[in-house]
C-alpha positions in Angstrom: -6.4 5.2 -13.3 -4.1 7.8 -14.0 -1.0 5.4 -13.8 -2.6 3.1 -16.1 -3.5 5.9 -18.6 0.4 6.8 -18.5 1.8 2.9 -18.7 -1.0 2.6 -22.1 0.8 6.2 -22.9 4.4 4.6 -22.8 3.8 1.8 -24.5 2.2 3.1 -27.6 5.1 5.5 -27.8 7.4 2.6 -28.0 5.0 0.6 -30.3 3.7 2.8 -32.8 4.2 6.5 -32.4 8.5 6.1 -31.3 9.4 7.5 -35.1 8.7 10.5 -36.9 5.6 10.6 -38.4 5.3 13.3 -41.2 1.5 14.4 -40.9 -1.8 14.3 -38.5 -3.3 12.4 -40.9 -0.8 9.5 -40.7 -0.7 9.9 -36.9 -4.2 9.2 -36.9 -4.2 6.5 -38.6 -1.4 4.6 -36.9 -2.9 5.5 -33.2 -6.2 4.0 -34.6 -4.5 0.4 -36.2 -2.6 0.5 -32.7 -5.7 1.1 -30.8 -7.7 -1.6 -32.7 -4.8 -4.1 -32.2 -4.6 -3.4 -28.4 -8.3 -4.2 -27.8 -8.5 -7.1 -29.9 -5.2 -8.6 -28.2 -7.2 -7.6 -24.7 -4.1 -6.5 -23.6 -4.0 -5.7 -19.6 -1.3 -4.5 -17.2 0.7 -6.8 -15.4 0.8 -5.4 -12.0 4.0 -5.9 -10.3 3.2 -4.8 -6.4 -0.3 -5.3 -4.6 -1.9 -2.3 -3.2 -0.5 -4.1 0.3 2.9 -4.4 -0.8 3.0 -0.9 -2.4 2.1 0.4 1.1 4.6 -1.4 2.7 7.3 -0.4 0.3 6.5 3.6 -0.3 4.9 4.5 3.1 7.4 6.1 3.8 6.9 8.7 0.6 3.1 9.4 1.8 2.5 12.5 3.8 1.0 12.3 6.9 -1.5 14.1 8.5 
């Protein structure tokens, strides 16, 4: 879950939060339109390996016991 917390983290930096916004106020209010816009849209994340072919491709990154 943690990797899809920081992929929802990414792309709202690039979608609503990637300028300077003057106040918390206004930051607010622009995570919350983004937010609403997200869900509605029922946006997901497109996946590009299987758990199987994530193994395959970074076992040899894991440690081992």
């Amino acid at each position: 879950w943690l990797n899809m917390a920081e992929i929802e983290i990414g792309i709202m930096d690039r979608q609503c939060t990637g300028c300077r916004i003057p106040n918390e106020q206004t930051l607010r209010s622009e995570v919350a339109a983004w937010t609403d816009r997200r869900n509605q849209a029922k946006s997901t994340i497109d996946w590009k390996f299987t758990r199987q072919d994530a193994d395959q491709k970074l076992s040899r990154h894991y440690v081992r016991n």
